[in-house]
C-alpha positions as CSV (number, residue, x, y, z in Angstrom):
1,X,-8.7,-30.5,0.4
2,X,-5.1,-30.9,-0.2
3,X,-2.8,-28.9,-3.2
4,X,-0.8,-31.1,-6.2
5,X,2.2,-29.3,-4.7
6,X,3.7,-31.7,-1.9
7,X,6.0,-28.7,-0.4
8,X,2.7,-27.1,0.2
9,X,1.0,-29.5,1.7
10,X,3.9,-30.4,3.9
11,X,4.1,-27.0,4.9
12,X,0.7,-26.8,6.1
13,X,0.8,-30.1,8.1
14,X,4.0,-28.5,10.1
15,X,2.3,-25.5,10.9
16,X,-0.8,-27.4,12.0
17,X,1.7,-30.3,14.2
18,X,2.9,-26.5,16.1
19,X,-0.2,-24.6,15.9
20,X,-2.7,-27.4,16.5
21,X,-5.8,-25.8,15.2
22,X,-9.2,-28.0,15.3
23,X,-9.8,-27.9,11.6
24,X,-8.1,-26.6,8.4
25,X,-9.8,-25.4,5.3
26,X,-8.1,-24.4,2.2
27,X,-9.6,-21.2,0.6
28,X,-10.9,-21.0,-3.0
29,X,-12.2,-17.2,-2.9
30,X,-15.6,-18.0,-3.9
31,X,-19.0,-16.1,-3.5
32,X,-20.2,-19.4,-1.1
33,X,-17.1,-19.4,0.9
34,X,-17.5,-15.9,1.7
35,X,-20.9,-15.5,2.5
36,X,-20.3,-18.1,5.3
37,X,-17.0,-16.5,6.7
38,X,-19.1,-13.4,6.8
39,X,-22.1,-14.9,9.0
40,X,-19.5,-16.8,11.1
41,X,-17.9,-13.4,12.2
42,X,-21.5,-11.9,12.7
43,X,-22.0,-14.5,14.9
44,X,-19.2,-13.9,16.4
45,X,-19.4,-10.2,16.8
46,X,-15.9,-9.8,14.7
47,X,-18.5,-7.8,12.1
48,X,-21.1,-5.6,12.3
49,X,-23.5,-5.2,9.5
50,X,-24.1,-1.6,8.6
51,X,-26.9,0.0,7.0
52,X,-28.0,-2.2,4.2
53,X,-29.8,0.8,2.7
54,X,-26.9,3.0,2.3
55,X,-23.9,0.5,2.1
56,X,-25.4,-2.7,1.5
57,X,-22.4,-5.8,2.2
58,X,-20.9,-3.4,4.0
59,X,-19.1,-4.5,7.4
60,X,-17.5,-2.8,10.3
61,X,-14.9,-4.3,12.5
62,X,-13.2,-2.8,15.5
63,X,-10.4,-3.7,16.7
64,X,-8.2,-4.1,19.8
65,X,-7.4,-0.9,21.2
66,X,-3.4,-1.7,21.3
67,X,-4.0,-3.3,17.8
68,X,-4.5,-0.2,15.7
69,X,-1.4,-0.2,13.5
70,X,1.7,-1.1,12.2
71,X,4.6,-2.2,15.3
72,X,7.6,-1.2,13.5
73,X,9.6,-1.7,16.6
74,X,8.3,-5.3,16.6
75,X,9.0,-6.0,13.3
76,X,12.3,-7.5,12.3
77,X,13.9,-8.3,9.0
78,X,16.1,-12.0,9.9
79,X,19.2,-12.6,7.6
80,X,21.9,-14.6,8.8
81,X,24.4,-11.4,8.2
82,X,23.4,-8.1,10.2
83,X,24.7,-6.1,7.2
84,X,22.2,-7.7,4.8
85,X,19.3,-6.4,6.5
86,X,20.8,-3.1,7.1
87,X,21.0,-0.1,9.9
88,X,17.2,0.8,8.3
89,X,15.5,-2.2,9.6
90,X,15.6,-4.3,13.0
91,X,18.1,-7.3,13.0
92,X,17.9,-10.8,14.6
93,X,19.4,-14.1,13.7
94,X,17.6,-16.6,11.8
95,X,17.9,-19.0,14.4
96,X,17.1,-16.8,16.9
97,X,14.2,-15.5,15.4
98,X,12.5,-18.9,14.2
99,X,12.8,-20.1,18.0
100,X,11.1,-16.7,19.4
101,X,8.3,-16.8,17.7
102,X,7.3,-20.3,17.2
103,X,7.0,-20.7,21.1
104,X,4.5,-18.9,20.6
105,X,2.9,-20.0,17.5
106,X,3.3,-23.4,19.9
107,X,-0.6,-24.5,20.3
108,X,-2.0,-21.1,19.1
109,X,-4.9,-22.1,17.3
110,X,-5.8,-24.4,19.5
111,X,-10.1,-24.3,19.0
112,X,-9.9,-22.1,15.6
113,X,-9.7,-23.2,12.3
114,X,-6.3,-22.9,10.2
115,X,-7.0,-21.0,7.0
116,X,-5.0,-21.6,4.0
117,X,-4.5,-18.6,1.4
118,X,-3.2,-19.3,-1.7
119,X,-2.9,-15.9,-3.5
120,X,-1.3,-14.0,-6.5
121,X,0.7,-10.4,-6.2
122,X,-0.5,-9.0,-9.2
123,X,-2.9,-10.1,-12.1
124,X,-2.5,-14.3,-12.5
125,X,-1.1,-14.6,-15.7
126,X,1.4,-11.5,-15.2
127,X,5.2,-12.5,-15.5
128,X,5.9,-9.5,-13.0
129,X,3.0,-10.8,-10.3
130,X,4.7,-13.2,-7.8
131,X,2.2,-15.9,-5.7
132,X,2.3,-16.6,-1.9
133,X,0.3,-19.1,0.6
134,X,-0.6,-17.0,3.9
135,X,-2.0,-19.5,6.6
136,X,-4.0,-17.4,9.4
137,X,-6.7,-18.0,12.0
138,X,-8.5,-15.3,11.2
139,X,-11.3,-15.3,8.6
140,X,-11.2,-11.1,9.1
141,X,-8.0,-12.1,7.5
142,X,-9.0,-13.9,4.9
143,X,-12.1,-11.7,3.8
144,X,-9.5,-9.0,3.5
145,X,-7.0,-10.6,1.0
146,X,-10.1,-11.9,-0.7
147,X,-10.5,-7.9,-1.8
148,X,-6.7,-6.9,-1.9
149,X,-5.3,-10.0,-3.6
150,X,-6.1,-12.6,-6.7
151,X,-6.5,-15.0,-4.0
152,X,-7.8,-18.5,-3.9
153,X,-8.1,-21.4,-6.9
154,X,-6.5,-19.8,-9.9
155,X,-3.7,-18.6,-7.4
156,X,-3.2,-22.1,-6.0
157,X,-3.6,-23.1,-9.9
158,X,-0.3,-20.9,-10.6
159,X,1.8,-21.8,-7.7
160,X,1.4,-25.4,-8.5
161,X,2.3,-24.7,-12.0
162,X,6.0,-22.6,-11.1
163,X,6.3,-24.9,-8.0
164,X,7.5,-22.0,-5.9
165,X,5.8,-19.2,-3.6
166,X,6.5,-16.8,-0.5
167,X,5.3,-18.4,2.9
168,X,3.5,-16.3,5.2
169,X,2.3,-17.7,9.0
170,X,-0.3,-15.5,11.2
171,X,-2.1,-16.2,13.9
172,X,-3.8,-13.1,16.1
173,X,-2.5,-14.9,19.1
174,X,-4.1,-13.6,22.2
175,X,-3.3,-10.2,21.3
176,X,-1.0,-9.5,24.2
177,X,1.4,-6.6,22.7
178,X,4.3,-8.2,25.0
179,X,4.0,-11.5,22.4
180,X,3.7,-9.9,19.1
181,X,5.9,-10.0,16.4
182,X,6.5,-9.7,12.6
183,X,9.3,-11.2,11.6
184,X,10.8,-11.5,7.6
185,X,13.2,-14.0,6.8
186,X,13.9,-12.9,3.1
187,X,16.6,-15.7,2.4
188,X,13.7,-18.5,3.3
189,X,10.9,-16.0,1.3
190,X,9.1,-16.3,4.4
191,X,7.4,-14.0,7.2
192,X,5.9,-15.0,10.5
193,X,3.3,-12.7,12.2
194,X,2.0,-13.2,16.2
195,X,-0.1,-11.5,18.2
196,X,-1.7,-8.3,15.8
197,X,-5.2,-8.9,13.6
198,X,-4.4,-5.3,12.0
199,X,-3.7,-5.0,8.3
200,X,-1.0,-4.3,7.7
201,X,0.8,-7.0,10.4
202,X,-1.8,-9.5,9.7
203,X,-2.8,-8.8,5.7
204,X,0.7,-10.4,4.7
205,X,0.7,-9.8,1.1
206,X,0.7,-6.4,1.5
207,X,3.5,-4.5,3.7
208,X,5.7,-7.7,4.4
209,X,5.5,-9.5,1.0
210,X,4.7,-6.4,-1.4
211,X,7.3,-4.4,0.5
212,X,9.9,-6.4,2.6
213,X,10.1,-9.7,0.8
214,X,9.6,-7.9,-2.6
215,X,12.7,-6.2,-2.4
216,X,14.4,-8.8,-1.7
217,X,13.2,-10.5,-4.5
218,X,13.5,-7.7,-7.0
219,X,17.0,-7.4,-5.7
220,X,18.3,-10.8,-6.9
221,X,16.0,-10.8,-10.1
222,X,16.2,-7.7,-11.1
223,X,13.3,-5.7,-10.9
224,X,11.8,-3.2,-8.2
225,X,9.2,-3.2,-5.6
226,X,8.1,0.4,-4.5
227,X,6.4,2.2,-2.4
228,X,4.4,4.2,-5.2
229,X,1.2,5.1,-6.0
230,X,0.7,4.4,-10.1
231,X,-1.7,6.9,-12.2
232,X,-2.0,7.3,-16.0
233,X,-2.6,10.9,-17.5
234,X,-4.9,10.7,-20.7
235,X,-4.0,14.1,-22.7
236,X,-6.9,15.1,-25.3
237,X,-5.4,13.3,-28.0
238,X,-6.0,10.0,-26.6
239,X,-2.6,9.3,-25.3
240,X,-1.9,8.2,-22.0
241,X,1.4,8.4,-20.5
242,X,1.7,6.3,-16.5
243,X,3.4,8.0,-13.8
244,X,4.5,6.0,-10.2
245,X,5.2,8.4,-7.4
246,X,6.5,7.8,-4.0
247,X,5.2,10.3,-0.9
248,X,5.4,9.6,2.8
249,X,2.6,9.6,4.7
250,X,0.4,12.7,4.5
251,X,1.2,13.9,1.0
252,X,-1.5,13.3,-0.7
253,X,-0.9,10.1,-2.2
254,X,-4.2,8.3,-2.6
255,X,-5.4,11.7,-3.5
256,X,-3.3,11.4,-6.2
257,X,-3.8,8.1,-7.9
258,X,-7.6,9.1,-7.9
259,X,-7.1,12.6,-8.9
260,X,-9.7,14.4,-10.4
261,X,-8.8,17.1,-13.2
262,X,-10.3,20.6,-12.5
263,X,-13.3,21.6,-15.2
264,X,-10.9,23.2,-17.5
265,X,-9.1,20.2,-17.7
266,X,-12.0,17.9,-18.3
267,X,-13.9,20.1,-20.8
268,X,-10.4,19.8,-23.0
269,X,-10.6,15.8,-22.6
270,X,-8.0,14.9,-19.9
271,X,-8.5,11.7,-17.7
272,X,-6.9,10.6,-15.2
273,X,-7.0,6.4,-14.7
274,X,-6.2,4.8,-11.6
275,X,-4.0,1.6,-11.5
276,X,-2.6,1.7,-7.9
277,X,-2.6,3.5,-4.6
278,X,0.2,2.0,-2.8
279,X,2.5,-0.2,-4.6
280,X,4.2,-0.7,-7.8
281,X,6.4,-3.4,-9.1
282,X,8.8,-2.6,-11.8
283,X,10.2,-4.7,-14.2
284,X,12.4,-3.7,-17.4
285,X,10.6,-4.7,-20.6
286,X,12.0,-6.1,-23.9
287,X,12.0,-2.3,-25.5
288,X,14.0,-0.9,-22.8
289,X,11.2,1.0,-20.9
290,X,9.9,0.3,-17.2
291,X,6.6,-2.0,-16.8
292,X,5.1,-1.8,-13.9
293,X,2.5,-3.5,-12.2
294,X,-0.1,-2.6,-9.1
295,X,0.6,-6.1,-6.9
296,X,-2.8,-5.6,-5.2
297,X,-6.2,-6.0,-6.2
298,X,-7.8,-3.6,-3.9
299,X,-7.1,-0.2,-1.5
300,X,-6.5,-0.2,2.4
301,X,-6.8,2.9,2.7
302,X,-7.0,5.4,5.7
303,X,-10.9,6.9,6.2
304,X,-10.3,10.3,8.3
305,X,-9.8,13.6,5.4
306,X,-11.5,11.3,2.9
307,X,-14.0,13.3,1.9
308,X,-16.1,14.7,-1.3
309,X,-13.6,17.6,-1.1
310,X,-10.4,15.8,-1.0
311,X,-11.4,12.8,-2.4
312,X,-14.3,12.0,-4.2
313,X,-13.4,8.9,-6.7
314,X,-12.6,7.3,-3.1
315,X,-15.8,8.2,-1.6
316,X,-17.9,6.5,-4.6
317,X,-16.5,3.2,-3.9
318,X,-17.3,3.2,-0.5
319,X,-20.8,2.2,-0.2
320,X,-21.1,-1.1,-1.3
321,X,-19.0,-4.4,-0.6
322,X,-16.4,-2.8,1.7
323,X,-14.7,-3.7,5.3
324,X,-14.5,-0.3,7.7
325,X,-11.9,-0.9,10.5
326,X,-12.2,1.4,13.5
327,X,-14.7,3.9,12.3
328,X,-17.5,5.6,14.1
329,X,-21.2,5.2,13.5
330,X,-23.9,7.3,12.8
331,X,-27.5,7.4,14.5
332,X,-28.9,4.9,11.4
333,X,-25.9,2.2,11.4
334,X,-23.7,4.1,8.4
335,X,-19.8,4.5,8.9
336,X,-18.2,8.2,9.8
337,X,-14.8,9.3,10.1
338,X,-13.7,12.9,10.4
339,X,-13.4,14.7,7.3
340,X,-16.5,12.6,6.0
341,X,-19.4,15.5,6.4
342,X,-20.8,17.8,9.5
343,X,-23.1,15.0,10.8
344,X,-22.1,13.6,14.5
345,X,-22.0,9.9,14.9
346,X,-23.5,8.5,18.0
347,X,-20.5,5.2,18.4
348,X,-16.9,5.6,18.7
349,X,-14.6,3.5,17.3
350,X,-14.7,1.9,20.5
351,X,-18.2,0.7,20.4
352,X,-18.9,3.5,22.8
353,X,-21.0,7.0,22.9
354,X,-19.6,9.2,21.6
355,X,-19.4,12.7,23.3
356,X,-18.3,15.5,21.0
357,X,-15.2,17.3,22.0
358,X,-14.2,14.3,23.5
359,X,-11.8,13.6,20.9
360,X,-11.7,11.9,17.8
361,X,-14.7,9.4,17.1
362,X,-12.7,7.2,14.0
363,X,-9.6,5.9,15.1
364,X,-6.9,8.6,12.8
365,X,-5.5,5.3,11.3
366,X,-9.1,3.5,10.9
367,X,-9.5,1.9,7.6
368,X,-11.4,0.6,4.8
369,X,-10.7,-2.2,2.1
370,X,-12.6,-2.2,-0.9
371,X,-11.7,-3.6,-4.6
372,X,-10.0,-1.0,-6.7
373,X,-12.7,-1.9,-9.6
374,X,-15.1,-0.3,-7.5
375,X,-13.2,3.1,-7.9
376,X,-14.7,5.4,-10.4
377,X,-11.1,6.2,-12.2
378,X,-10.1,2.4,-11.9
379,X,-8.9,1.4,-15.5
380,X,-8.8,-2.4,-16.9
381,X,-5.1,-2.1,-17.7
382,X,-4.2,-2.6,-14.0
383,X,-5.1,-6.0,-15.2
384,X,-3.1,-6.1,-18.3
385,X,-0.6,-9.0,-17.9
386,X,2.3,-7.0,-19.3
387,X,1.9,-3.8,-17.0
388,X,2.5,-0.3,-18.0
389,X,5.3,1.7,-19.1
390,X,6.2,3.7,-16.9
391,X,7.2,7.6,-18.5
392,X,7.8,9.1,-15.2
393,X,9.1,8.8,-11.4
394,X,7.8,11.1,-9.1
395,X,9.2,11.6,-5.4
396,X,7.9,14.3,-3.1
397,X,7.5,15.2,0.5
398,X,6.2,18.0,2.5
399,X,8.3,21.0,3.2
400,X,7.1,24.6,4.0
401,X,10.1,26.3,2.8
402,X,13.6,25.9,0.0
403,X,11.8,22.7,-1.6
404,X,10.5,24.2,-5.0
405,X,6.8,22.9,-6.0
406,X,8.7,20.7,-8.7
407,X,12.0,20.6,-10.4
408,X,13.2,17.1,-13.0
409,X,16.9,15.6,-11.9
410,X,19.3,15.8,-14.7
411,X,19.7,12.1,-15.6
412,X,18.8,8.8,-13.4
413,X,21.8,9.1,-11.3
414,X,20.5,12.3,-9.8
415,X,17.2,11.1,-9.9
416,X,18.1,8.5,-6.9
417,X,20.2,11.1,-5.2
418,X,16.7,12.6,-5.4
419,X,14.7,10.0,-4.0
420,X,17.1,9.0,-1.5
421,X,17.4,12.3,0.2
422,X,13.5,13.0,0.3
423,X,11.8,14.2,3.5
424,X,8.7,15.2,5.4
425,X,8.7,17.9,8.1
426,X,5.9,16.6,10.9
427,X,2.9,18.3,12.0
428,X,2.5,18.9,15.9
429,X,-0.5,16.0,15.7
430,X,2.4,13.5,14.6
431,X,5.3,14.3,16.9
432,X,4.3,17.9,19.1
433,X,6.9,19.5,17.0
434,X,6.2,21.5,14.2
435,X,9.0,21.2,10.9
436,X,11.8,18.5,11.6
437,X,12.4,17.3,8.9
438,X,12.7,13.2,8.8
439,X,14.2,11.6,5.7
440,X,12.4,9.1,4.3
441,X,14.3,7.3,1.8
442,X,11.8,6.9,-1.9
443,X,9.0,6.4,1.2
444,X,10.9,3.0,1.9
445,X,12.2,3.8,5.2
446,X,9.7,1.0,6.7
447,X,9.6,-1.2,4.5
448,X,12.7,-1.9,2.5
449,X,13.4,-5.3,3.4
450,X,17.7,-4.9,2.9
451,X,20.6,-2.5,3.4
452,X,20.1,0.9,2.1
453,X,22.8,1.2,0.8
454,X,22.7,-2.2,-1.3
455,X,19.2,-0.9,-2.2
456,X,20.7,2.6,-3.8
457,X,23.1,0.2,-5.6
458,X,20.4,-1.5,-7.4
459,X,18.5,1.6,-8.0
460,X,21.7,2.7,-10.3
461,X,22.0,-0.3,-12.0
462,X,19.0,0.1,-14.4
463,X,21.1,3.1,-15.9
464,X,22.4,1.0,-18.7
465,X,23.2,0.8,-22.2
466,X,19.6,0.3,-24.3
467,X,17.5,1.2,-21.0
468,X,15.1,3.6,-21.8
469,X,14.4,4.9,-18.0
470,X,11.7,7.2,-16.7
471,X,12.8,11.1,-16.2
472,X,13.0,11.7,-12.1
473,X,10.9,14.7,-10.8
474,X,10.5,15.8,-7.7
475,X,7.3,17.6,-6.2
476,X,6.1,19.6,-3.2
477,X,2.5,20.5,-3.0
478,X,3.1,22.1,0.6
479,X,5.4,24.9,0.6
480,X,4.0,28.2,2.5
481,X,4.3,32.1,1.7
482,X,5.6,34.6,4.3
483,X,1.7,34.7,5.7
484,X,1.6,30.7,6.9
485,X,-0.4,30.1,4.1
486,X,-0.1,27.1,1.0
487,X,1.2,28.7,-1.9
488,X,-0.5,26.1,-4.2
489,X,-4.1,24.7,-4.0
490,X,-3.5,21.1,-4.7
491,X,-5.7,18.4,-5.4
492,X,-7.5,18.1,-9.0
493,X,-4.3,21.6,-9.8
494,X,-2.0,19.2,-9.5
495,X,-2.8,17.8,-13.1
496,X,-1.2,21.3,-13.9
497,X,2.1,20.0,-12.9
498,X,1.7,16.8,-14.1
499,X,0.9,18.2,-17.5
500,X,4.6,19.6,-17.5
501,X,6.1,17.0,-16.3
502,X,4.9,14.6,-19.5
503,X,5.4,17.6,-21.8
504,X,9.1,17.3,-20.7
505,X,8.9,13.6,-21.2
506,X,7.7,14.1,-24.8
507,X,10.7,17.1,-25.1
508,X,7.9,19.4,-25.9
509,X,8.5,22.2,-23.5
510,X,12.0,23.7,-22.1
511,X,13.2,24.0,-19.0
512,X,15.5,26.1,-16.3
513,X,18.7,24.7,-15.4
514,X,19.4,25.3,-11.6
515,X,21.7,23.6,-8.7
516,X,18.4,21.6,-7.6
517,X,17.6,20.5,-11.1
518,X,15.4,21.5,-14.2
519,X,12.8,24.0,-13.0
520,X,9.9,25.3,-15.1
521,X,10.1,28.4,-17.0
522,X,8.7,31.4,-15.3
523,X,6.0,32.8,-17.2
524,X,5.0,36.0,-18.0
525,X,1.9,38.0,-19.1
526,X,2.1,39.6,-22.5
527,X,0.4,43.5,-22.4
């Protein structure tokens, strides 16, 4: 098979003259092509089957142990002027770059087959979604972006129609950390990833085109690709107002995209809909307003603390058709991870016993992919070509003390100032010191794909005349009272806040002016 798109099929013949696999197949994300990907890594002991009782099509994979995670000091952004890629990301020459790692791309697939993935960032007929070809070696690869993109025919179908798409190279090399690299060449719209099979270095829609090259894009069309999680809030009249929000890790995000309201709430007819966990593209709309899209079609989402307590919409999806990536096992072949239930698995992560006490049995970054129409809360408009307004930004981090639990900036510019000065203060598991607070820039500090500073810039040109913006909020779930102890219960409460945010969108309720922003009014109890 070949594509109607002679860039694309000269592309591929280049990458198989350096890579020299012994075969190359062009994916069309059918059923039939991945039922025999699947057997061919069960054969190959990439997969193991897990219980078919209790999560029937349900596969575990484990990985290298030095191939657990994302290598941000191996990963480079490559513009042919240092200050384009900014003091936020790591620098190196074009020409520099594209020499480095094809030596070792140089014969890499030598006895594997080269797999060609034509996929689409966003539902296919959106104007907002954006289309790629990844070309890998691994069908774990390709099974993946089967669940977290539109990927295969109707993809290939688009990019042959607009004649254009990003360019994505992978190969899992021998897994030597010494030769492993992911590299983004925005100005070519291209990445090249050696040596890592782990999502996010290997799943190249995600991070490095959702992320890194979609800045980039955003930036010179004029639109914005975030690191935001994007819920709608259904009030009891039927109206549902959509809300993107940007937290660093271990805030709660996921948690909140498939927030559950508490019984009050649900009695009174909220519902909370779930269009994306992870990333949101925003585009401004004919009527002023902010559309955004969800770019992926499914969730890679961390397994340990997901659990019927913290999360249960996430937990429903997870016993059918999903890939678990460095969990432990129970006795009878079903996946565990702390924070799942009191039951004690008998494999690590590892493949090995497990002995209790030992220390953790799931890798803390193991994972699982599913398709977000398996969650519970999923809604059909993350498949609505136009996207959804957007009535509300939210950015939040952790902080025990001065950060209030949420206050609205006072007009867009202040809204960025917002974003750009948010922060987390670590845990002693993260760093072995308690409270320093790192900034983390709207949660981009990983994965913005230019200079800062340019990327403020086009944050504070949306502020124009006719735009009708989203109000700014901040939030902070985590703040502590003089005994060490939350001052807020979180989870399905956070609707609470939510509720006042949207009132204030709607100019239904007032609010305090302070030096921080608009905080809500105190209330008092009438005798």
């Amino acid at each position: 098979m070949t594509s109607k798109l002679a860039t694309l099929n000269q592309w591929v013949q280049e990458v198989a003259a350096l890579t020299q696999p012994d075969r190359i197949h062009w994916c069309d994300g059918s059923a039939a092509e991945l039922q025999v990907l699947t057997q061919l890594m069960l054969d190959r002991g990439d997969l193991q089957a897990l219980n078919p009782e209790t999560h029937p099509d349900c596969y575990l994979h484990r990985s290298h142990p030095s191939d657990v995670a994302r290598v941000e000091h191996l990963t480079f952004v490559c513009t042919r002027h240092p200050e384009d890629a900014g003091p936020n990301n790591n620098w190196m020459h074009p020409t520099e770059a594209h020499a480095e790692i094809d030596a070792l791309f140089a014969g890499c697939m030598k006895g594997r087959t080269l797999y060609v993935i034509p996929y689409c960032m966003g539902p296919i007929d959106s104007p907002i979604a954006r289309c790629g070809v990844e070309i890998t070696d691994s069908p774990y690869v390709v099974a993946n972006m089967r669940l977290m993109t539109r990927m295969g025919d109707a993809a290939l179908a688009r990019i042959e129609r607009e004649g254009h798409f990003v360019r994505g190279l992978h190969s899992i090399g021998d897994l030597d950390p010494a030769r492993r690299f992911i590299m983004h060449f925005p100005e070519e719209l291209t990445i090249k990833s050696i040596g890592s099979g782990y999502g996010g270095n290997a799943l190249l829609g995600k991070k490095c085109h959702a992320l890194r090259i979609g800045s980039w894009q955003a930036r010179s069309e004029g639109w914005l690709a975030e690191h935001m999680l994007i819920v709608g809030i259904e009030n009891p009249q039927g109206e549902t107002h959509y809300i993107a929000a940007a937290f660093p890790s271990a805030c709660g995000k996921t948690n909140l995209a498939m927030l559950i309201p508490p019984e009050g709430y649900r009695e009174a007819g909220w519902k909370v809909w779930t269009i994306g966990d992870d990333i949101c593209w925003m585009s401004p709309g004919e009527d002023g307003r902010l559309w955004a899209i969800n770019p992926e079609a499914g969730f890679f989402g961390v397994a340990p603390g997901t659990g019927a307590k913290t999360n249960a919409n996430a937990l429903a999806m997870l016993n059918r058709e999903a890939i678990f990536t460095n969990v432990a096992v129970t006795a009878d072949n079903q996946p565990w991870w702390e924070g799942l239930d009191e039951r004690v698995p008998t494999k690590d992560w590892k493949g090995n016993d497990y002995v209790p006490g030992s220390g953790p049995a799931a890798h803390p970054n193991s994972r699982f992919t599913v398709a977000a129409k398996r969650c519970p809360s999923w809604t059909p408009k993350a498949e609505d070509a136009r996207g959804v307004p957007i009535s509300a930004i939210v950015f939040g981090g952790r902080r025990e003390s001065l950060v209030p639990l949420v206050f609205e900036a006072r007009d867009w510019t202040h809204g960025v100032l917002v974003g750009a000065s948010m922060a987390s203060e670590t845990t002693a598991a993260a760093t072995g010191a308690v409270g320093v607070v790192r900034r983390d820039s709207m949660a981009m500090k990983p994965f913005c794909g230019y200079n800062f500073g340019d990327y403020f810039a086009h944050w504070l040109s949306f502020d124009q005349a006719g735009a009708k913006l989203p109000k700014i909020f901040h939030v902070n779930w985590f703040r502590k009272g003089s005994d060490g102890k939350f001052l807020w219960p979180g989870f399905g409460d956070n609707l609470r806040v939510l509720e006042w945010m949207l009132k204030r969108c709607e100019g239904r309720v007032e609010a305090v002016d302070t030096p921080v922003g608009q905080l809500p009014q105190r209330r008092r109890l009438e005798s």
